[in-house]
N, C-alpha and C positions, 0 to 999 in steps of 0.2 A: 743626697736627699734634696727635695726640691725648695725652694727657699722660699717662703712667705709671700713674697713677690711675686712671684714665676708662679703661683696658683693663685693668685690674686688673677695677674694677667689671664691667666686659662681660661678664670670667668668672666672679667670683664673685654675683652677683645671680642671674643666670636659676639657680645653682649652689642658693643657700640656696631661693630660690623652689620649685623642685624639692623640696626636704627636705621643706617646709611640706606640700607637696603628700601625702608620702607616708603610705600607711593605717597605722592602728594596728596596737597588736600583737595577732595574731589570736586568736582564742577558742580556747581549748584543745580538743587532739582525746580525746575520749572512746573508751573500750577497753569494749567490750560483746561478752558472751561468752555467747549462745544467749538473749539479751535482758536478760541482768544486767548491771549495771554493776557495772564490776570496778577503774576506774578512771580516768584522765587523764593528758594530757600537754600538759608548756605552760602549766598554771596559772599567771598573774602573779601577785607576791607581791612588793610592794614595790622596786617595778621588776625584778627577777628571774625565772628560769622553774622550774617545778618540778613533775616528775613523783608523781603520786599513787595507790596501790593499796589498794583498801579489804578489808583481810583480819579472819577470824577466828583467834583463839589468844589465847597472854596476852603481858604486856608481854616476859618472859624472852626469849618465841618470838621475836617480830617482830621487838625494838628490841635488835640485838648484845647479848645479856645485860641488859640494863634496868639497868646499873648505875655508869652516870658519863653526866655532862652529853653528854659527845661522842657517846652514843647517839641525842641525837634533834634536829630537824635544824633546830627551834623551839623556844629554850628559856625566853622571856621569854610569858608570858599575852598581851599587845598582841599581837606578829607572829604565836602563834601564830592567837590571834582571828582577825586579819586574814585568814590560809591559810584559816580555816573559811568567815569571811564571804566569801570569793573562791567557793571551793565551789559556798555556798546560790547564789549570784550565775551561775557559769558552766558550773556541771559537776550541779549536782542542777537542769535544768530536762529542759521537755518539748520532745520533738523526736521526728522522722521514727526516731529509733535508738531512742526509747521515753519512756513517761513518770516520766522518773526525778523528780519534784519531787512531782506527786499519786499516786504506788503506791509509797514507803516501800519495800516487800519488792522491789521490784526493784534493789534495792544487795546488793551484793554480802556476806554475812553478815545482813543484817537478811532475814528473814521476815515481821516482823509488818508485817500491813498499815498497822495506823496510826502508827507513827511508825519514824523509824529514826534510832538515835543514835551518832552519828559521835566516838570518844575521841581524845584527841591526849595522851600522857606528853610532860611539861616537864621534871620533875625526880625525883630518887627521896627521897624523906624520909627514912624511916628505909626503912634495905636490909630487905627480903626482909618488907617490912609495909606501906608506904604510899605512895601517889604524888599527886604533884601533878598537873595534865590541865586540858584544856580540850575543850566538845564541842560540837557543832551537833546539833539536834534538825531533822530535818526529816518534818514530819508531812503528815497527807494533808490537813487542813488547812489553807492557807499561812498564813495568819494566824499559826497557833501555832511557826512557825518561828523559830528563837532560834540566835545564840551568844552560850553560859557564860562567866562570867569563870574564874579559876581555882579548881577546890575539889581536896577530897582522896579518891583512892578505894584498895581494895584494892590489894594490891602483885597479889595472887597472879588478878585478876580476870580468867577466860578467857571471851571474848566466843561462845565456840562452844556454851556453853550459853545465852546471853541473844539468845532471838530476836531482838531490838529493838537490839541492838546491835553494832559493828561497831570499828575501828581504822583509821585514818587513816596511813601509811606515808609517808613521802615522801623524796626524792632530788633531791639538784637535777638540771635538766633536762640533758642535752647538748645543745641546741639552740639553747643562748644565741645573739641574733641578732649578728652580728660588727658592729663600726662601718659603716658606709655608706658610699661612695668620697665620697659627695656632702658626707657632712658634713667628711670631711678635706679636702677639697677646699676647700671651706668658710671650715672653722677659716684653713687654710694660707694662704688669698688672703685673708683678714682680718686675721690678723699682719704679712703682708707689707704689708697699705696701712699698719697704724699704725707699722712701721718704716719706713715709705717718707717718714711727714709728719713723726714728728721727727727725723730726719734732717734733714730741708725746714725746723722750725720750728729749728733747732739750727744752720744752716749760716750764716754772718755777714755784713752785707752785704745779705740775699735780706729781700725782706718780699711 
């Protein structure tokens, strides 16, 4: 007869195997607006999802008043980086919706054809004078495509006069993927064997 175990496994094996199998997490869906890209959704960012709008105005406009940390939604250089480097990577390329990686001016605020520079506010230095940011250049060149560590620029700086540049906005996503029945599943029949053996290895007498 089969042991405890041995139909434990029956169901959690083909269970994890199943997991293995399953596809990653999908490419963000891109928001394009008479052939602008205007934005994203579903960006990864350190195993997380997050919605992205690329607007013009200044920091005041966009980021709840510009003026405490809990304004913006990355507030260390690294993760912010990372959000940008996600970007160049998933959301500024070329495809059937348009060529957002070689034509610059099709982002959403930027016009100029050869580059378009993407701002991200971290912190505010000093109120109503300086901020700290991080940005992605993405040119029509790919080669010249970069992301900035962190530097400092104007407080008061509205992107709606600077062809070339634009504003990074972001929200976490609502579409966090929920756990998978599979992996509870999983997890569940995998506690249950290793209570199942010390029990077994614990009981006196039994070898």
């Amino acid at each position: 007869m089969p042991t405890f175990a041995t139909r434990l496994c029956a169901l959690v094996v083909p269970a994890v195997m199943a997991l293995c199998s399953l596809p990653a997490l999908a490419a963000p869906t891109l928001h394009v607006t008479g052939g602008i890209l205007t934005g994203a959704k579903g960006v990864a960012v350190g195993g997380d999802l997050y919605d992205v709008e690329f607007k013009d105005g200044t920091c005041v406009d966009l980021f709840n008043g510009c003026d405490g940390a809990d304004d913006f939604i990355f507030d260390s250089a690294s993760t912010a980086g990372e959000a940008l480097a996600a970007l160049l990577v998933t959301v500024f390329v070329d495809s059937g919706l348009g060529n957002f990686d070689i034509d610059p001016s099709k982002t959403a605020g930027c016009s100029d054809y050869a580059v378009c520079r993407v701002r991200m506010p971290l912190a505010v230095i000093t109120a109503g004078d300086e901020l700290q940011a991080v940005r992605l250049e993405n040119w029509r060149n790919n080669n010249e495509d970069f992301v900035s560590g962190a530097y400092t620029i104007s407080f008061g700086l509205d992107s709606s006069s600077v062809g070339a540049s634009t504003w990074a906005v972001w929200t976490r996503s609502a579409d966090v993927p929920e756990p998978s029945t599979l992996v509870l599943l999983a997890l569940a029949g995998v506690s249950l064997l290793a209570g199942g053996r010390r029990r077994h290895a614990a009981a006196p007498g039994q070898r």
